[in-house]
N, C-alpha and C positions, 0 to 999 in steps of 0.2 A: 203266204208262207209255204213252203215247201215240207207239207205235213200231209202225207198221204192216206186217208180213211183208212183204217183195216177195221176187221168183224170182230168186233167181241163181242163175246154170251155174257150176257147180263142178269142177272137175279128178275125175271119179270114181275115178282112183288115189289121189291126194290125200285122198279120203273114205273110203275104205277102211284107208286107213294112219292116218288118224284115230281111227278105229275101233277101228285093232287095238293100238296103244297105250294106247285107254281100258280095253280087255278086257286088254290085258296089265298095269293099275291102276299105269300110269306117271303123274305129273306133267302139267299143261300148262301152261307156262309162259305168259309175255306177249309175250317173241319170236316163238313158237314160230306155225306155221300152223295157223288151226282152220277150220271154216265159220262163214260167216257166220250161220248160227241160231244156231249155240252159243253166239256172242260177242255176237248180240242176248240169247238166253234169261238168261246170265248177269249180262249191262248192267240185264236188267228185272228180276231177282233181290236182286241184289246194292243197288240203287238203291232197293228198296221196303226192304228190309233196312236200310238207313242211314236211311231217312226215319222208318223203324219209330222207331228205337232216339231218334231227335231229338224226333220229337213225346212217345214213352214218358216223357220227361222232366216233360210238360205235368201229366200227375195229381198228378205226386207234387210237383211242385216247388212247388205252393201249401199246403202241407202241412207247412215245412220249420220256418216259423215258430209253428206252430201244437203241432208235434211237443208232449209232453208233460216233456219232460226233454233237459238239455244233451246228454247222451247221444246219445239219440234224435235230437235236429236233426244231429248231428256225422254218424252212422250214415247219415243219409238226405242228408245233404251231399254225402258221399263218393259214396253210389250214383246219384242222379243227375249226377253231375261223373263216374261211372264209363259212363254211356250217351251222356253227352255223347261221350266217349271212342271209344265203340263206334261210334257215326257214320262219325266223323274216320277210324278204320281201314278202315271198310268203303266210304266213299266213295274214301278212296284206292285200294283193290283196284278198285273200280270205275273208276279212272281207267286202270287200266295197260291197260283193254280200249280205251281212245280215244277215251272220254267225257272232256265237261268239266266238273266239279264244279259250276259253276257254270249248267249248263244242265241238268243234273239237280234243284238245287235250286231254279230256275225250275218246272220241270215240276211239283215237291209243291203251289209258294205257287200256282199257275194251277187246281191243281185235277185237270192229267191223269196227276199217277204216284197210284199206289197207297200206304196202309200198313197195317199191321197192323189190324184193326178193333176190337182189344181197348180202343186206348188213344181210342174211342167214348165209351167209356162215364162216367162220372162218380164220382168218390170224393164219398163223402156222410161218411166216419167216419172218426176216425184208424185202426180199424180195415182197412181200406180199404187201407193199407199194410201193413200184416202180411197180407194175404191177396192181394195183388198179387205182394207178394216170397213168398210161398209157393206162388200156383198157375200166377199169368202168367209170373213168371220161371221156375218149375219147367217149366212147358211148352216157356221157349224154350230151357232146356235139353236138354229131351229132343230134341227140333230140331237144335239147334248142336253137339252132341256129333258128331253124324251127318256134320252139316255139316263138322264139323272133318276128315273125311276126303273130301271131295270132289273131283274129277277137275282143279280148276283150283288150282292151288298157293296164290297172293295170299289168296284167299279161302280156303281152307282152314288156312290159317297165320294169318291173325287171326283163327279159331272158338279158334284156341286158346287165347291169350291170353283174348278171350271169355268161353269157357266156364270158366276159373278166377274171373273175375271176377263172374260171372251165379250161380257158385256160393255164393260169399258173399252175392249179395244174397237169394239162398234162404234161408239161414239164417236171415241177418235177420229175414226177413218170419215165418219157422216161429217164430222167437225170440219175437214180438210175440203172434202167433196164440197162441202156448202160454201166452203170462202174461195173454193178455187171457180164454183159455179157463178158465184157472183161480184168475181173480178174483171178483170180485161178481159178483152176477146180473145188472147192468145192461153188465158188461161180457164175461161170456158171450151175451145178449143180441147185443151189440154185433156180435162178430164172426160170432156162428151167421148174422146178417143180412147181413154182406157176404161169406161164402162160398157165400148162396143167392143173389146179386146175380149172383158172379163166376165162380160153377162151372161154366154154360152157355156163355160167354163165351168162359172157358179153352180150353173144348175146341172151341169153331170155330178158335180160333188156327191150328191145324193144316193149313185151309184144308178146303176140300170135299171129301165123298165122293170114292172112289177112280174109282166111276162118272162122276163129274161133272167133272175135273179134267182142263181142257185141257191142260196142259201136262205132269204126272207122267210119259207115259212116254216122250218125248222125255227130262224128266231123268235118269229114271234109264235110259234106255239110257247115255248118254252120263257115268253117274256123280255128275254132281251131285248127285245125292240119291241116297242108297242102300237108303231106307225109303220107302215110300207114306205117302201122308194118313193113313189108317185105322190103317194098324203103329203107325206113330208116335204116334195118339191112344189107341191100346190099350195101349199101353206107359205113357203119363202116367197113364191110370187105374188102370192095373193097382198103380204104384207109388205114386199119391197117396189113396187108398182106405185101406189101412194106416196111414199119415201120419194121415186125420181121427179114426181110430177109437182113434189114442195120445193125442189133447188133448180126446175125447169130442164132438166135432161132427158134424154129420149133414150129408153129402152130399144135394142138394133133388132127389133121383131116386128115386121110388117103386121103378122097374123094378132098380133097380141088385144084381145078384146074383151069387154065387160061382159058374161052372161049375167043376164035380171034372173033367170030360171036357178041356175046354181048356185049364184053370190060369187064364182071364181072370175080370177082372169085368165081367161084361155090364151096357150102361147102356141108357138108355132112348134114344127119338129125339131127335135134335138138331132143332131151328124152321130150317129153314136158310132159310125166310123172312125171320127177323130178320137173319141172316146177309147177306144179299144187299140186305136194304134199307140194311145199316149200309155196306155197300161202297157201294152205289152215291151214298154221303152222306148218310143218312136217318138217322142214327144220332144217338143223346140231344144228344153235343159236338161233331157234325163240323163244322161249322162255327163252333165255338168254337175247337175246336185250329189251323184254317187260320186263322184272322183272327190268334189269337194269335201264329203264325207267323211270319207275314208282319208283324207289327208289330214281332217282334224283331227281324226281318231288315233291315226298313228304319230300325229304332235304331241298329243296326250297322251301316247304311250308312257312318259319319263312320270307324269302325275299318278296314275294306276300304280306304279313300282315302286315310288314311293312311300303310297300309303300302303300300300302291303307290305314293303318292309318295317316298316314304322311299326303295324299293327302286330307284325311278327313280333318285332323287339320288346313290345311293351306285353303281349301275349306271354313270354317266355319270361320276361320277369314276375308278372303278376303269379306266375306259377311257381315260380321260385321261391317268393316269398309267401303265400300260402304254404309250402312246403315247410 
């Protein structure tokens, strides 16, 4: 987001008692007083979060008519009508900070908020959806679970809902992966090629090295996050390693190996090159997914004017007759 730090003097009691309700792992509510970083940190969290979950929509939702069975289109209907969802909750958490919806979603179609860099990339295979719903959403579970205990209540109260919902579309996606694993050759084929497309991907979700990441420990002092970049990416491999080696598919990491000393699976280097070109816009569809955006947005122009007039009209009556 395009929210540049400025100094404000703050009540140093005031920040101290901040503090020591986040260490005593109370609630913060939206009444309640915070500092203003916190309530910037969370505004640019929460806000990439919803943009995330709206553009995630974008890969799969041209996919829907293409799905291979009624089934299938219904399963994949549901799950993006379910991110659609996930937005909506996390834009309104984002409101109760004193943002307004609508200048957040300004911010995506211009170009200055941020979002997830996964949904860059390009679905080339129906496969492509059984390995989205098994590694990207597996990923943002490992995430959101986390999440779902975070120091600001709004937002930690929609991970929940969330996270049961993000849990099905895992299945989903393993559901797909495993029939298409243990079909024809052409469609082992298939999926062995979008979990060597998507396995790299997956794990930048996480965001940068622990080294590298401006903002980590600002959140988790203050609870937001209660795992680093790194925990949290060691955690999805540790449990999706297991996951390929039940439907016979190979993770595209030479280096990837069992330590007996840790209990982890150590994986190779991350390109955090590609990483950072995808962010800065450089990436396969970033500028597919903004254009596409932004055309839906101005489709739906005539729906917005609408209900604003509508509410206008019934606004002016209801005052009327209270009158």
């Amino acid at each position: 987001m395009d929210q540049k730090p400025q100094a404000v003097a703050e009540d140093p009691a005031k920040l101290a008692e901040f503090q020591a309700r986040i260490d005593r792992g109370e609630s913060i509510e939206p009444k309640d007083w915070m500092p203003e970083r916190y309530r910037r940190q969370l505004t640019r969290m929460m806000s990439q979060h919803a943009h995330s979950e709206v553009v995630g929509m974008l890969p799969e939702g041209n996919w829907i008519t293409r799905a291979p069975s009624l089934r299938r289109k219904m399963s994949l209907i549901a799950k993006v009508q379910d991110e659609a969802g996930h937005g909506l909750y996390i834009y309104c958490g984002a409101e109760t900070l004193g943002v307004d919806r609508a200048d957040l979603i300004d911010q995506l179609l211009d170009g200055r908020a941020k979002y997830s860099s996964i949904f860059n990339y390009p679905t080339l295979s129906w496969a492509d959806m059984g390995v989205i719903g098994w590694l990207v959403d597996g990923a943002a579970i490992v995430n959101q679970t986390v999440l779902a205990k975070a120091s600001y209540g709004p937002y930690a109260r929609a991970m929940i809902r969330i996270c049961k919902e993000e849990n099905f579309h895992k299945r989903q996606g393993y559901e797909i992966v495993a029939t298409l694993a243990n079909g024809t050759p052409a469609q082992k084929a298939m999926v062995q090629d979008a979990v060597n497309r998507w396995w790299w991907p997956s794990l930048m979700m996480f965001g940068p090295s622990d080294t590298d990441s401006p903002n980590s420990a600002e959140l988790l002092r203050w609870k937001v996050k209660h795992k680093t970049n790194d925990e949290l990416r060691q955690r999805f491999v540790n449990l999706t390693v297991p996951q390929a080696a039940a439907v016979d598919l190979t993770l595209p990491d030479p280096d990837l190996r069992y330590d007996e000393a840790t209990k982890n699976w150590e994986f190779g280097a991350i390109d955090w090159a590609e990483f950072h070109e995808v962010i800065r816009g450089n990436g396969p569809c970033n500028r597919e997914r903004l254009e596409a955006r932004r055309a839906a947005h101005e489709n739906g122009r005539w729906v917005r004017d609408a209900a604003a007039a509508y509410a206008a009209k019934h606004g002016a009556a209801s005052a009327t007759n209270a009158a």
